[in-house]
C-alpha positions in Angstrom: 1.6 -9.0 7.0 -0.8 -6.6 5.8 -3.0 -6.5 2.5 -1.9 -3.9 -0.1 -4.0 -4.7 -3.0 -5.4 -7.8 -5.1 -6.5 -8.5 -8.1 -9.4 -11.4 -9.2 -9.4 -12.9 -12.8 -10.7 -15.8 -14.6 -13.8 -16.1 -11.0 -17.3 -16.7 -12.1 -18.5 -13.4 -13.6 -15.0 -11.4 -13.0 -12.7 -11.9 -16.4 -9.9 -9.3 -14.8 -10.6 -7.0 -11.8 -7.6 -5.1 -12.6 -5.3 -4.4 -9.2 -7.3 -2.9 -6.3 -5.6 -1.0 -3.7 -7.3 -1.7 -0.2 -6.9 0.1 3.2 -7.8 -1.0 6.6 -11.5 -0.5 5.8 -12.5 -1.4 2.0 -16.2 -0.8 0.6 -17.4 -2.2 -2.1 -20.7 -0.7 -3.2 -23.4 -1.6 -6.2 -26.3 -3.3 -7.2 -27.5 -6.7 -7.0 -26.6 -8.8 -9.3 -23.7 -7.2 -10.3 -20.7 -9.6 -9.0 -19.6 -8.2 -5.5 -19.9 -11.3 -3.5 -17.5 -12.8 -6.1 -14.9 -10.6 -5.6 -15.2 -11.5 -1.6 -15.8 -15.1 -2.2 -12.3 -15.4 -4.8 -10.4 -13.3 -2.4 -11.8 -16.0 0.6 -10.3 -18.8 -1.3 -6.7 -17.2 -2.2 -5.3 -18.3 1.3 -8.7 -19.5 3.1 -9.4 -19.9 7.1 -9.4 -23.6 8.2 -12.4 -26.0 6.5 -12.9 -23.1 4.0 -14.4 -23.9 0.9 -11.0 -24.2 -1.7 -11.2 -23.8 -5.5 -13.5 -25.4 -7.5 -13.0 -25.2 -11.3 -16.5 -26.5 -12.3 -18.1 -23.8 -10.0 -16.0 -21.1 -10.3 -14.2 -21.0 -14.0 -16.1 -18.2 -16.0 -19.3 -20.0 -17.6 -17.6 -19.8 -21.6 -17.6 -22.0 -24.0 -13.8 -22.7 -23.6 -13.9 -24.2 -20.4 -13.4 -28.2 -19.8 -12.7 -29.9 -17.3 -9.8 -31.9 -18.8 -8.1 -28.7 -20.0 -4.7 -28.8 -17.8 -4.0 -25.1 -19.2 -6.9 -23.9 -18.3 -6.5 -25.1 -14.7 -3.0 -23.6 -14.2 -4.6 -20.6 -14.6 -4.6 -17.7 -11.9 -8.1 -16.7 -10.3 -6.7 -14.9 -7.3 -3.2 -12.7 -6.4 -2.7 -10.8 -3.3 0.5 -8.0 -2.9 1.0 -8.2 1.0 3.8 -5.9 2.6 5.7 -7.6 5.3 7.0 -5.9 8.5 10.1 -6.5 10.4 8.9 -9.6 12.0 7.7 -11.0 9.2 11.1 -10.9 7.3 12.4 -11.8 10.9 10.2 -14.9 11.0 10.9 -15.5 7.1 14.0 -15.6 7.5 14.4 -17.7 10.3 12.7 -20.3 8.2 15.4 -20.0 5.8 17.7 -20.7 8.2 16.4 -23.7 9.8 15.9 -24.6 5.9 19.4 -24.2 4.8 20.7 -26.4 7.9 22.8 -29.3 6.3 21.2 -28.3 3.1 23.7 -28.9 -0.3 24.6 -24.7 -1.1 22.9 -25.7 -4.5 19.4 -25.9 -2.7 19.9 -23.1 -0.2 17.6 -20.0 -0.3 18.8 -16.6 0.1 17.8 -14.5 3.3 15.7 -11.8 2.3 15.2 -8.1 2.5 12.3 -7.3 0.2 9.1 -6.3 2.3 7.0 -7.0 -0.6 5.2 -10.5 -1.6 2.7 -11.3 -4.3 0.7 -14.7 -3.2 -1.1 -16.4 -6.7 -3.4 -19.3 -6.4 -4.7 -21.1 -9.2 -7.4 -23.6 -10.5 -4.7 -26.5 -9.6 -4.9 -24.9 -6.1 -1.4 -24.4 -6.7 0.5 -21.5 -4.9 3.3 -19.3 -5.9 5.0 -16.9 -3.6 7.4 -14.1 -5.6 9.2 -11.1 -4.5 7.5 -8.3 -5.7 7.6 -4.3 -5.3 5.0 -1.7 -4.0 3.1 -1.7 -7.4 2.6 -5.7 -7.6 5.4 -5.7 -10.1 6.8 -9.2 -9.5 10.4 -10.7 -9.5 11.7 -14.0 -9.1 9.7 -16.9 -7.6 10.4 -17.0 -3.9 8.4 -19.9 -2.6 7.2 -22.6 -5.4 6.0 -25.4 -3.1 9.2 -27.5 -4.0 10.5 -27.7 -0.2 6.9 -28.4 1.2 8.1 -27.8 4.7 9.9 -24.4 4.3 6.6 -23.5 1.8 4.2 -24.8 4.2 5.6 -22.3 7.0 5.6 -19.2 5.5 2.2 -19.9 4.2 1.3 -19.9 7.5 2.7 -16.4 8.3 0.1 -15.3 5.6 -2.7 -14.1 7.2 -5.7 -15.8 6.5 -9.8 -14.9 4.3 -12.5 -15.6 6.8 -15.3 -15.4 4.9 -19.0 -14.5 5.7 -21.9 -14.2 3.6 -25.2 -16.4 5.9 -25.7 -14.5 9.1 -28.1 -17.0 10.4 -29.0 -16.1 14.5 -29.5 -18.3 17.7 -32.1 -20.1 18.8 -34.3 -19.2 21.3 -34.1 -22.7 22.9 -30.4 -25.1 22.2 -30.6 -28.9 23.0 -27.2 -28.6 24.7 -25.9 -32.3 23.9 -26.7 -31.4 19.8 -25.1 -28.3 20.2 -22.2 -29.4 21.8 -21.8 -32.1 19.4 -22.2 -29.7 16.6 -19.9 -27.4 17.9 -17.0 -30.4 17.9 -18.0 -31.3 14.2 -17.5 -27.9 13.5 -15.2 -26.5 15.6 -12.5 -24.6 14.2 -14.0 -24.8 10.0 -15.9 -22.2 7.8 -19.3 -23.2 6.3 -22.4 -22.3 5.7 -23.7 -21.8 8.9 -20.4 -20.7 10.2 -21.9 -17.3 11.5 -24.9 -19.4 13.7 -22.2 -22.0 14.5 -19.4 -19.5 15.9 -22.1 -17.5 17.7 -23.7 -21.0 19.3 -19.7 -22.1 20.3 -19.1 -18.2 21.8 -22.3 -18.2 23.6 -21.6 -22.1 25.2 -17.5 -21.2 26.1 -19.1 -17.9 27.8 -21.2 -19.8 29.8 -19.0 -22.6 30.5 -21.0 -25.0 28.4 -19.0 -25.8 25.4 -17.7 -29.4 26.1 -19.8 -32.7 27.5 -18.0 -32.4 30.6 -18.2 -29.2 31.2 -21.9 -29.4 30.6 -22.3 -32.4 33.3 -20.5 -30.1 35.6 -23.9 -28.2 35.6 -25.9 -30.8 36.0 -24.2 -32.3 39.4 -24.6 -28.9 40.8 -28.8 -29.5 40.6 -28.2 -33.1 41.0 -27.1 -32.5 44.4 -29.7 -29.8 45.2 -27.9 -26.7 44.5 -30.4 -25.4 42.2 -29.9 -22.1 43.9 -25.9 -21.9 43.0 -26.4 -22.5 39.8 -29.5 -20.1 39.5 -27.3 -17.6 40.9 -24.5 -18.0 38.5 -26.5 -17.8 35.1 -28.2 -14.7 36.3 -24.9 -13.1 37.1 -23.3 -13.8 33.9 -26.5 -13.2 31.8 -26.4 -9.4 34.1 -23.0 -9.4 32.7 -23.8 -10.4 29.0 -26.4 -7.8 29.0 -24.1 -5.2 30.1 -21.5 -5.7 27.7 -24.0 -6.0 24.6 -25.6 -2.5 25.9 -22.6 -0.9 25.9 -21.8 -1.9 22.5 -25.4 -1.5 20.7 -26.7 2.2 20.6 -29.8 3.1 22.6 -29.7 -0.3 23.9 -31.2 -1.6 27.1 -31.6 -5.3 27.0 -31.7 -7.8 29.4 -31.4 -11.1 28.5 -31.7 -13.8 30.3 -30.6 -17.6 30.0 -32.2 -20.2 32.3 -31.1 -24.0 31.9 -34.4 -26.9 31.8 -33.1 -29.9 31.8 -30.8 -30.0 29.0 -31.8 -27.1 26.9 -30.6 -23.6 27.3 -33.3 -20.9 27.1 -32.8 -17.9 25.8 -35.1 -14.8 26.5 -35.2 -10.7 26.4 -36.7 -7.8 28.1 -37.0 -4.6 27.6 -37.6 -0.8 29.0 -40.6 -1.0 26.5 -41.3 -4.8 26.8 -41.2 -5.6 30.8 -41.9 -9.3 30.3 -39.7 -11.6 29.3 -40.3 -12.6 25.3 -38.3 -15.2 23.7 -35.4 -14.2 21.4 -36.8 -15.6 18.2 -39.6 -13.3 18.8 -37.8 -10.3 18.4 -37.2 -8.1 15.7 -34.7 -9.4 12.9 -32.3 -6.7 13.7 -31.8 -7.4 17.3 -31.1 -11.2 16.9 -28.3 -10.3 14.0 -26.6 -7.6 16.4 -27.0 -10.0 19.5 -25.5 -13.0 17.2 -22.9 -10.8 15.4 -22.0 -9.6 19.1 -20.8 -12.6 20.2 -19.7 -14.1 16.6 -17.3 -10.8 16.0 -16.9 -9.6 19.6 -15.9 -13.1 21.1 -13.7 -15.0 18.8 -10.4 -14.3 18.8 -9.7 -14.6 15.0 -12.1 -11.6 14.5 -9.3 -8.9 16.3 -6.2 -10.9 15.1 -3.8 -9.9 12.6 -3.3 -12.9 11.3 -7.0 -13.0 9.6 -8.5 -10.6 7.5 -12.1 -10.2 7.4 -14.7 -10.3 4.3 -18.1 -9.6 5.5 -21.1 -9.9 2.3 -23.8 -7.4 3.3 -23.6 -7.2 6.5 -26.8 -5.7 8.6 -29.2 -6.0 6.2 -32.2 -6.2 8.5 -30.8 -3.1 11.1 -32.4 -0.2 11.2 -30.4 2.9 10.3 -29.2 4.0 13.3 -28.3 0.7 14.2 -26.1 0.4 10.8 -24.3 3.7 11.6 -23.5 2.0 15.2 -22.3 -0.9 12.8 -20.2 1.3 10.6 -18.6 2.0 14.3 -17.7 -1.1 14.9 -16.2 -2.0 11.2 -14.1 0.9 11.8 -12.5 -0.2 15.7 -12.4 -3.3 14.2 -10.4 -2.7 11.3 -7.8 -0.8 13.6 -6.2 -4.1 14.5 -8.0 -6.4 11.5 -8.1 -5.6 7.9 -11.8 -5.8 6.7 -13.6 -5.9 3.6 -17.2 -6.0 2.7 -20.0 -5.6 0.5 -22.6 -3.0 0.3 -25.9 -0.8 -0.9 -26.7 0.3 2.4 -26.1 4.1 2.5 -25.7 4.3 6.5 -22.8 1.3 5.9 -20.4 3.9 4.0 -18.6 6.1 5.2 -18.5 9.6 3.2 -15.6 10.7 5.2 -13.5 8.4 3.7 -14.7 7.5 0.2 -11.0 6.6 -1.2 -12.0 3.5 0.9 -15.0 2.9 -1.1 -15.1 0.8 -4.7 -17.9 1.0 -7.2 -18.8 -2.6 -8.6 -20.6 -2.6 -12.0 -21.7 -5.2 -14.9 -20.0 -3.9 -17.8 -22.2 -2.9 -20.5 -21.1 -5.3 -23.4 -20.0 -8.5 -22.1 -21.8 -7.9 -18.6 -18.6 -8.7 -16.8 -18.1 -7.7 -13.3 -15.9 -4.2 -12.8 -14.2 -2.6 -10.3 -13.3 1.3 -9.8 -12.5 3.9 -7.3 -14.2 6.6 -9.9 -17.2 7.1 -7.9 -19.1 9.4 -10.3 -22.8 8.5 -11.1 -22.0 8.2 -15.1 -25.6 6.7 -15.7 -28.9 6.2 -15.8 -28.8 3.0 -13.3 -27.7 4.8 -10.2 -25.3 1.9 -9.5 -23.7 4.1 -6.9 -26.8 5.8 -5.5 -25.9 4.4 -1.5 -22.3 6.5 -2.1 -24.4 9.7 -2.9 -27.0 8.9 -0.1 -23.9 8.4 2.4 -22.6 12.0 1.3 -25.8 14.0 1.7 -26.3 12.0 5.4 -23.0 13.1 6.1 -24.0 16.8 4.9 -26.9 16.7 7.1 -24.8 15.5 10.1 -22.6 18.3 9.8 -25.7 20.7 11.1 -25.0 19.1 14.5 -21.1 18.3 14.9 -18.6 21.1 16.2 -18.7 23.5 12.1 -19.9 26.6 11.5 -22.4 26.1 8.8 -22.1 28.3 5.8 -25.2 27.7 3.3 -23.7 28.4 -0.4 -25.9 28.3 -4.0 -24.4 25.6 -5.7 -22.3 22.6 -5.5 -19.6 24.5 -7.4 -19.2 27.0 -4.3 -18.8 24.0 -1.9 -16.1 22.8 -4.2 -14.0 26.1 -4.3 -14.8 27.3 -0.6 -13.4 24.0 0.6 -10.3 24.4 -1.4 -9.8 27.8 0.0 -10.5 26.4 3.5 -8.0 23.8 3.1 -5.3 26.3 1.7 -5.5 28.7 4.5 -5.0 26.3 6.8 -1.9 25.5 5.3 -0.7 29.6 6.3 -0.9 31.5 9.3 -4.5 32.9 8.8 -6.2 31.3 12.2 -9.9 29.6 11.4 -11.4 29.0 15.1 -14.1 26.5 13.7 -14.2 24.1 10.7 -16.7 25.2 8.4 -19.4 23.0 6.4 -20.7 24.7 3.1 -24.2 23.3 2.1 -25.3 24.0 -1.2 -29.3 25.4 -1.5 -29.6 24.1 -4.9 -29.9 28.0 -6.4 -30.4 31.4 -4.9 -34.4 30.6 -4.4 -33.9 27.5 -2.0 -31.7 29.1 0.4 -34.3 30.4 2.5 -36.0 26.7 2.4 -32.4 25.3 3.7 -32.2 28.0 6.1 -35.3 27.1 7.9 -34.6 23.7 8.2 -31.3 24.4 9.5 -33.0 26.5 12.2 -35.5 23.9 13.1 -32.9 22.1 14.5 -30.1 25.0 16.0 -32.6 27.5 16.8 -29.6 29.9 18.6 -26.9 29.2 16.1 -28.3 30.9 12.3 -25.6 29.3 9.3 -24.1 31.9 7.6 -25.0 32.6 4.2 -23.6 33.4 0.9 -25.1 34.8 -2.1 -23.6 35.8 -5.6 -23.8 39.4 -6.8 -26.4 38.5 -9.1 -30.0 39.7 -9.4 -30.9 36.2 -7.8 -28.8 36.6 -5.0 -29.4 39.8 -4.1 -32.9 38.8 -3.9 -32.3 36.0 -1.5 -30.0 38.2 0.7 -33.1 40.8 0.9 -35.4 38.0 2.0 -32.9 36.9 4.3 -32.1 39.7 6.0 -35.6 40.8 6.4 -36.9 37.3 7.9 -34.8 35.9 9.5 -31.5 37.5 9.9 -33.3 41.0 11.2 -30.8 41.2 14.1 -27.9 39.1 12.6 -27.9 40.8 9.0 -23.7 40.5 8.8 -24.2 36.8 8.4 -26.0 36.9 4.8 -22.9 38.1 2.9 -22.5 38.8 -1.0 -19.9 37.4 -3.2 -19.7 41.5 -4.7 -18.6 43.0 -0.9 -15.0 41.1 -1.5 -14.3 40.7 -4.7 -13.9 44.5 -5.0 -10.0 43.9 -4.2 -9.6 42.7 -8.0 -11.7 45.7 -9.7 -15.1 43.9 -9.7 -18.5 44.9 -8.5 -20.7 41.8 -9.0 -19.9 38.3 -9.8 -20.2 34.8 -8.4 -18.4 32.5 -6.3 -15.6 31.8 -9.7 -14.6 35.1 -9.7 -13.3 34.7 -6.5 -11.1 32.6 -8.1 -8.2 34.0 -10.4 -9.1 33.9 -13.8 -6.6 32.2 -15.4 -7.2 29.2 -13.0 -10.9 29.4 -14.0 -10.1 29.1 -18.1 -7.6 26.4 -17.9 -10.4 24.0 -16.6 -13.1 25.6 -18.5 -10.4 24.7 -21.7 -9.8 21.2 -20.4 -13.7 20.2 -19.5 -14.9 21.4 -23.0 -12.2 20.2 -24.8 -10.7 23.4 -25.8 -7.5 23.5 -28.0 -5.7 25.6 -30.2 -7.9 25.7 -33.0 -10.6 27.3 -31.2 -9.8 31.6 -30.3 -8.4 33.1 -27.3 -10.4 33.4 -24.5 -10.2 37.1 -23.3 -11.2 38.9 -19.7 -11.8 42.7 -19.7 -12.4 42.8 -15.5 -15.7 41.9 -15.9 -17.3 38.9 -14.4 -15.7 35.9 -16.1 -19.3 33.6 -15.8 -20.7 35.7 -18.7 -17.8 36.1 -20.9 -17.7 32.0 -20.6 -21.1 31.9 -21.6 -20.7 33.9 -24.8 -17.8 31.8 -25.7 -19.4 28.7 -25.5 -22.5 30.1 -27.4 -20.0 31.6 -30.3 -17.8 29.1 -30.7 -18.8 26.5 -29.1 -22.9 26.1 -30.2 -23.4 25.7 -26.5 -26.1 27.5 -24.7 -24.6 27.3 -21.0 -27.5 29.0 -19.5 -29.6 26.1 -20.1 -30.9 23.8 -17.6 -29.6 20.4 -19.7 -25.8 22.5 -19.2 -26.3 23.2 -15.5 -23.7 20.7 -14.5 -20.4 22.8 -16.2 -19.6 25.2 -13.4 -19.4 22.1 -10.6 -17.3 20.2 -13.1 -14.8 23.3 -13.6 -14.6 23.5 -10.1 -13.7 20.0 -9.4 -10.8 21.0 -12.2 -9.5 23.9 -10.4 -9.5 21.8 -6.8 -7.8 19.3 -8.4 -5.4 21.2 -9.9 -5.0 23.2 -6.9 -1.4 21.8 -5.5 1.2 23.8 -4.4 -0.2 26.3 -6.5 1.2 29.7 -5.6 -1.6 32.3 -4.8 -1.6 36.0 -5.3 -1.4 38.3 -2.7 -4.5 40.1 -3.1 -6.6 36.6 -4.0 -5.4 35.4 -0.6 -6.8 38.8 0.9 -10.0 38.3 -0.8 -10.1 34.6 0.9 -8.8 35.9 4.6 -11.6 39.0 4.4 -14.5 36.7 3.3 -13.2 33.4 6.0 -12.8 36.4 8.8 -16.4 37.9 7.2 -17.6 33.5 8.3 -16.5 33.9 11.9 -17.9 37.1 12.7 -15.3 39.8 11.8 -17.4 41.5 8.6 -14.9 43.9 6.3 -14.7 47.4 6.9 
């Protein structure tokens, strides 16, 4: 079964998460303090991994006044639901339950096979379960599975896949008494707790090395007893080669070797490198190697961890990796997830993935009753920058795009990235051909575009970014400094927004009057809250950014030339791209657009 959404309530600082749709890969970003581990540590104990930690009211009931531990209401209430959608085998496998329940069973007590693919799962502080049919939006319907028939219950609890939960990430010793470890490891074995991540790491290392049980470890030990020291020396060194290979090939930039010798009955562990040619012992190295090498056998090794019968909630994973080594991280979450849901916790920018923010969830304490929220709005609303790793992961994103397979086009604003994308996107949907995607990097203004520029050229030397400029006196200054530094022999890549939108009547103008004008005023109506009361807003074939600007200052007492009201053009545009759906386009707009994209990829207009 897969996770669709879930929803937390009534869980330590969480009073009611509201439903949150997850995907494969689920992000949830904020600041300290601010309640994600809760939301990972309730979900953990909805349906939790063998030896988890269960429900504890006393522990986890909201800290108010109203809570006692003698209150039976209060402990039949839910902290935890889950909507899981079931595939064909699952109903398969459901319903062959219910057959083998209804066997000799009075018709009164039989259960009806199902068709619904749809399940909600509640837990609550009794530890009490209730399975119900349920529908894509977590509406539910009658009670399914209520625990009455234990047996029949008990099994298709267990086609639920199961929380494993980490949030300690302690690493391997350099040196592991192999008796205490191999008694730990049966204590242990198959349970969650707090050194679960040391503990499965310890167990993945042993089994690799054949050292996991008593017996098996004696087996070593008649090998030198009977003086073939040499045997055995020549086995550890071949797996540890092996080992070494594997975790190379998995860790970016890396060239380890690590080596594993037994003395007596402890198991050394020890690592060399390109940089380091002798042989240092593993605690000595840097924090983020012994959490990769440890997460590489806890994640890479056991079984559960690439099973669809688990899901996976990681609490801030790879703190103490560098960037680069986060990014190979992010890597992994994502091959991962392909077979295993995940979800985890975050305010590491290279641990996000600005590709795919619809994945990502902004965690916050809510101003009044500090409460912990949840939502996919992702805009930085104020002055806390609880979301600051989202807009971090964006602009490293930005910057990557200088050196993957797009065209780079650098643009003013943020409002021309906005609108330029949308055209991109719509004439991809036609037959107009675009050879390369394009990236559109916004200067920050006219006057930084030469900065950007540079930069850009530091690093592709042989490959200048286009460049567009409005038709302003800004612009045109920037497209004269361009063209006479560094574009001397490439001048038809610094283009003007006035060279195309001379299909419409217009002369100069920015990137919105490449836009139709009506599509312009409906946002700018709907941003500033524009209704009838207030007059018409009239176009004469002028520029439409002026005329805008003069309505605002005449009816609206706005002055939207000043810096503190720099912001309203980026929000229109997010308007118009959002309202731009199936939207039909006039003929000589979509001209405009195919001139200036064949203008990007070399063909300028007559």
């Amino acid at each position: 079964m897969k996770l669709i959404k879930f929803r937390i309530q009534n869980f330590r600082s969480i009073t009611d998460s509201g439903w949150i749709d997850v995907n494969n890969l689920t992000c949830f970003v904020g600041l300290n303090e601010v309640g994600k581990s809760n939301i990972l540590l309730a979900l953990s104990k909805l349906n939790p991994s063998e030896g988890a930690e269960s429900i504890e009211d006393s522990l986890d009931y909201p800290a108010t006044n109203e809570y006692s531990n003698d209150d039976d209401e209060l402990k039949k209430k839910i902290f935890a639901t889950a909507l899981f959608k079931a595939n064909t085998e699952d109903i398969n496998g459901i319903n062959t339950i219910i057959e083998l329940h209804n066997y000799n069973v009075p018709l009164v007590r039989r259960v009806e096979k199902i068709k619904n693919e749809y399940f909600s799962f509640a837990r609550n502080y009794k530890d009490e379960v209730v399975i119900r049919l349920s529908n894509s939006e977590g509406m539910e319907g009658k009670h399914f599975f209520n625990g009455r028939n234990q047996k029949m219950f008990r099994a298709v609890c267990q086609i639920l896949p199961k929380f494993l939960h980490y949030s300690e990430y302690e690493c391997l010793d350099s040196y592991i008494n192999l008796p205490k470890a191999t008694s730990r490891i049966k204590e242990y074995d198959d349970s969650v707790n707090e050194n679960y991540f040391q503990e499965s790491s310890l167990k993945n290392l042993l089994k690799y090395f054949n050292l996991e049980t008593p017996d098996k470890f004696n087996e070593w030990f008649t090998l030198k007893n009977e003086g073939q020291q040499s045997k055995q020396k020549k086995l550890m060194t071949s797996k540890s080669e092996s080992l070494s290979k594997k975790f190379n090939e998995w860790w970016p930039d890396s060239n380890c070797n690590f080596a594993f010798r037994l003395n007596g009955d402890v198991l050394e562990i020890s690592v060399k490198d390109e940089q380091r040619k002798n042989e240092i012992d593993l605690e000595q190295r840097s924090a983020g190697l012994k959490w990769a090498f440890s997460f590489f056998l806890t994640f890479l090794a056991d079984k559960r961890n690439n099973s669809e019968d688990y899901i996976l909630l990681l609490d801030d994973p790879g703190l103490t990796l560098h960037p680069i080594a986060q990014r190979a991280l992010m890597e992994l979450f994502q091959t991962i997830s392909k077979k295993t849901q995940l979800l985890y916790t975050t305010h590491l920018p290279f641990l996000i993935d600005g590709n795919n923010l619809d994945n990502v969830y902004k965690v916050y304490a809510d101003k009044n009753d500090k409460s912990t929220k949840v939502t996919s709005d992702l805009q930085l609303d104020d002055e806390e920058n609880r979301i600051q790793p989202v807009y971090a992961a964006i602009g490293i994103r930005a910057a990557e795009s200088l050196f993957i397979d797009s065209d780079i086009v650098v643009v003013e604003g943020e409002s021309d990235q906005f609108y330029l994308s949308m055209i991109q996107n719509y004439l991809k949907t036609t037959d107009f051909k675009i050879n390369r995607n394009l990236a559109f990097i916004p200067a920050g203004g006219a006057k930084n575009i030469k900065n950007i520029v540079s930069v850009i050229l530091g690093f592709k030397e042989d490959e200048k970014p286009y460049v567009l400029v409005d038709s302003d006196s800004a612009g045109k200054d920037a497209k004269k400094s361009l063209r006479g530094k560094f574009y001397k022999t490439e001048q038809n890549k610094v283009l003007e927004i006035g060279t195309f939108i001379k299909e419409i009547g217009k002369k100069d103008g920015e990137i919105e009057d490449l836009i139709p004008e009506e599509w312009i005023i409906e946002a700018f109506k709907e941003h500033f809250e524009i209704n009838e009361k207030h007059p018409p807003i009239t176009c004469d074939g002028s520029p439409i950014i002026p005329i805008l600007e003069k309505f605002a200052s005449d009816n609206l007492n706005r002055n939207l030339k000043d810096e503190s009201e720099r912001a309203w053009k980026t929000e229109v545009a997010k308007i118009v791209k959002g309202n731009f759906k199936n939207t039909k386009v006039d003929e000589k707009y979509e001209n405009m657009w195919q001139a200036l994209f064949n203008a990007f990829q070399g063909k300028p207009p007559a």
